[in-house]
Rosetta silent file (secondary structure, phi, psi, omega in degrees, C-alpha in Angstrom):
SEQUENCE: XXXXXXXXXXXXXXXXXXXXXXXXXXXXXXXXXXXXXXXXXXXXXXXXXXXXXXXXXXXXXXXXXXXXXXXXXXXXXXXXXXXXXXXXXXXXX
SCORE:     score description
SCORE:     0.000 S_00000001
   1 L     0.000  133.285 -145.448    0.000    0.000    0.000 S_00000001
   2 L  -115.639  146.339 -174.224    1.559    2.974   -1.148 S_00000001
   3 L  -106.326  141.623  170.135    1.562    6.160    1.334 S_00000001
   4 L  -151.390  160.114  166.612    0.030    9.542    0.728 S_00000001
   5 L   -32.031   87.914  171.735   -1.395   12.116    3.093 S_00000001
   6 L   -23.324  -76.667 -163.439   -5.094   11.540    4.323 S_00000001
   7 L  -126.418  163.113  139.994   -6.095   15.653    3.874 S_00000001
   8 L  -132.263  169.442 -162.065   -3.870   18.799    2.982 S_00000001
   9 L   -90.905  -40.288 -176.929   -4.233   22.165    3.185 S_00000001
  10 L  -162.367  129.697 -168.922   -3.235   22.967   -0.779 S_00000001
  11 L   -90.168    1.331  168.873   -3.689   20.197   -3.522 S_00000001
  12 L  -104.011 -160.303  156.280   -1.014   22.030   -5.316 S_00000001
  13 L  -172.865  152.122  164.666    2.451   23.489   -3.698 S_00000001
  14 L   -73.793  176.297 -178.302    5.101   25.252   -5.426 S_00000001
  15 L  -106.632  -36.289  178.004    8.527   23.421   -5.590 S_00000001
  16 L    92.508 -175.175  154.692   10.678   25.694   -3.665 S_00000001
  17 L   -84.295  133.362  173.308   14.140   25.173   -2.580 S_00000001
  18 L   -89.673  145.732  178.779   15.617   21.763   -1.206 S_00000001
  19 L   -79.314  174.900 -175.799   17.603   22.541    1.981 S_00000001
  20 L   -93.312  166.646 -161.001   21.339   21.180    2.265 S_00000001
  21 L  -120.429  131.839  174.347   20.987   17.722    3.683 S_00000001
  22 L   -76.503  100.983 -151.109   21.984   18.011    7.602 S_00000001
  23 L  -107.420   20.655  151.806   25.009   15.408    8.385 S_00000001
  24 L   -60.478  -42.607  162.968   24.995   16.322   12.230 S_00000001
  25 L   -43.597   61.447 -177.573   21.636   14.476   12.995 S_00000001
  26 L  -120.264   30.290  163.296   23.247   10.512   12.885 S_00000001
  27 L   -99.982  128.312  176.684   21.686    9.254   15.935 S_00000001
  28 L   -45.574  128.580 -174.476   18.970    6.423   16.225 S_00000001
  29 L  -100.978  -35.457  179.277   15.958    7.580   17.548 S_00000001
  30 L  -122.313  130.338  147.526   14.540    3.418   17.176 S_00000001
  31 L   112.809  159.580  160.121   16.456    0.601   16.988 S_00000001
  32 L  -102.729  -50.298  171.645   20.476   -0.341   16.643 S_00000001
  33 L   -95.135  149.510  161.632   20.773   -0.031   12.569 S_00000001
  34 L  -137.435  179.957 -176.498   19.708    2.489   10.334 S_00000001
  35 L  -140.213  134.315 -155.171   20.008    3.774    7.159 S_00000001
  36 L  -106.921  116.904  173.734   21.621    6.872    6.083 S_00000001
  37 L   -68.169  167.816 -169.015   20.771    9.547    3.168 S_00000001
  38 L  -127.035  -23.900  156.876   24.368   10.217    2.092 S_00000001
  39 L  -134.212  155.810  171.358   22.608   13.578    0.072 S_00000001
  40 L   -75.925  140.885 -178.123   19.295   15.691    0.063 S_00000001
  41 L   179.074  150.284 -178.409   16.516   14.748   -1.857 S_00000001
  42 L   -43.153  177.218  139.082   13.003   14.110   -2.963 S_00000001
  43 L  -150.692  141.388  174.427   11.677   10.745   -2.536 S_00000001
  44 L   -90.308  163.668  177.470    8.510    9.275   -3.606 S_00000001
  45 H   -35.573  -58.875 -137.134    5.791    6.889   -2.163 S_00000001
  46 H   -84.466  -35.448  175.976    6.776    4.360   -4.709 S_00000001
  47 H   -66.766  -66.784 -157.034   10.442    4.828   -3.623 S_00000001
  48 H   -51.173  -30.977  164.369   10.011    4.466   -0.229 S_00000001
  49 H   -71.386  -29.709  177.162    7.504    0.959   -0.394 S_00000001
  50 H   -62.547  -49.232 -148.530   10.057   -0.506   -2.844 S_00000001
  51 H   -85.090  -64.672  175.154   12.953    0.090   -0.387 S_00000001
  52 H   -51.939  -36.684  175.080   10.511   -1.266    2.549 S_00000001
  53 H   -89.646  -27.405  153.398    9.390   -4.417    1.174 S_00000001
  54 H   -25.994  -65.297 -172.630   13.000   -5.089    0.401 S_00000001
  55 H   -61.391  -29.896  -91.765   14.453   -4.626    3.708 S_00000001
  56 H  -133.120  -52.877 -162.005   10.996   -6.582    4.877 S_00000001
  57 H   -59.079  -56.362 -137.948   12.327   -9.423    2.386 S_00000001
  58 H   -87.798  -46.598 -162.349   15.900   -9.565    3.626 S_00000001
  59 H   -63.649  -23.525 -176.239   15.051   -9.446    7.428 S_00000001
  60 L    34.202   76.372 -166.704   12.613  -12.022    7.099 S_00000001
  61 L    38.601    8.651  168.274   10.808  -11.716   10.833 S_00000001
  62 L   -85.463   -6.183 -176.091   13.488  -11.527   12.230 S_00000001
  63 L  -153.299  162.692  166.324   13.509   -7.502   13.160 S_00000001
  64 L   -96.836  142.635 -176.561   11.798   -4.729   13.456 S_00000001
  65 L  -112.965  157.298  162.757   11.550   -1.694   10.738 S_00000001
  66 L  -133.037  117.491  137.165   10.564    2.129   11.266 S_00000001
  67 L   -77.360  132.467  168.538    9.854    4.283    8.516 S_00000001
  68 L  -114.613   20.218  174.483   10.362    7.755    9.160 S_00000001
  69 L  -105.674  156.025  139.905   10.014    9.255    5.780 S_00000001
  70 L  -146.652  178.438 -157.654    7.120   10.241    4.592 S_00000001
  71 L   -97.100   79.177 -170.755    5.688   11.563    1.208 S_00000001
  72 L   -84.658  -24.348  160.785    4.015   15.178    1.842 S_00000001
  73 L   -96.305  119.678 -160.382    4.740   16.516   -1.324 S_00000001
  74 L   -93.973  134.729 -179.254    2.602   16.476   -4.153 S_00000001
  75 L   -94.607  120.977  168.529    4.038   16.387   -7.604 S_00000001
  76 L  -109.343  154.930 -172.217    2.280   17.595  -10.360 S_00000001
  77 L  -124.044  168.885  108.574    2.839   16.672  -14.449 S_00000001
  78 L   -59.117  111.496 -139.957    1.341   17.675  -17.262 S_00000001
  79 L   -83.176  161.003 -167.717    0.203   15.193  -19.677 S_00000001
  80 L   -64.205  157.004  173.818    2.463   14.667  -22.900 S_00000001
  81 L    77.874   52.424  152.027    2.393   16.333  -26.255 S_00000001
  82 L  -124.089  162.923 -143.338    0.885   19.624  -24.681 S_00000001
  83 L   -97.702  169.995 -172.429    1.830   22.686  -25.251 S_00000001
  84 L   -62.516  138.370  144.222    3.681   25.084  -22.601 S_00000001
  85 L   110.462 -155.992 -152.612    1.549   27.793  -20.335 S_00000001
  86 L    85.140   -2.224  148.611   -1.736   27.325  -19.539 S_00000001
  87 L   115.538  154.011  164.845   -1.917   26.816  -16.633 S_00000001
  88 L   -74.834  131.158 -158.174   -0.574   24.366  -13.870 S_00000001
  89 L  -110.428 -170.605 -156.713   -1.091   20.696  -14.617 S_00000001
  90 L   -42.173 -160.075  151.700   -2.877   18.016  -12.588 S_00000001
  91 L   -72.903  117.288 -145.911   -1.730   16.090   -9.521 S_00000001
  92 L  -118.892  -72.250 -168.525    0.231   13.027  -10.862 S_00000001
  93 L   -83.984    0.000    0.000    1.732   11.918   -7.358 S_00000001
């Protein structure tokens, strides 16, 4: 099951700036391993369930996982062969 946001506030968002990726934060809040972004960056639902039923796979019952990402931003496309302006296009994501 892929995660997205019950409600928001605005079904659109601008994209903004990405912040510098913080490397002072490297302590476990759950757990004895984790895994470490090594840069800043989006990620998607689709990312983040792939990467989780992986780890899910390798661990086999044998541990417990905590995700602490989650996907808050929505990405919108515009569908292909159309032409520029007009307008902001749908919600893809």
């Amino acid at each position: 099951m892929l995660l997205q946001p019950k409600k928001t506030k605005y079904r659109k968002v601008q994209k903004g700036k990405l912040s510098k990726f913080n490397y002072r934060s490297s302590q476990l809040n759950f757990g004895s391993i984790g895994l470490k972004a090594a840069q800043s960056g989006t990620i998607s639902a689709r990312q983040i369930e792939a990467a989780r039923q992986a780890i899910v796979r390798k661990i086999n019952r044998k541990g417990k996982l905590w995700v602490r990402a989650f996907p808050t931003l929505p990405v919108t496309a515009k569908p292909t062969e159309v032409r520029m302006g007009k307008g902001k296009g749908a919600v893809s994501h």
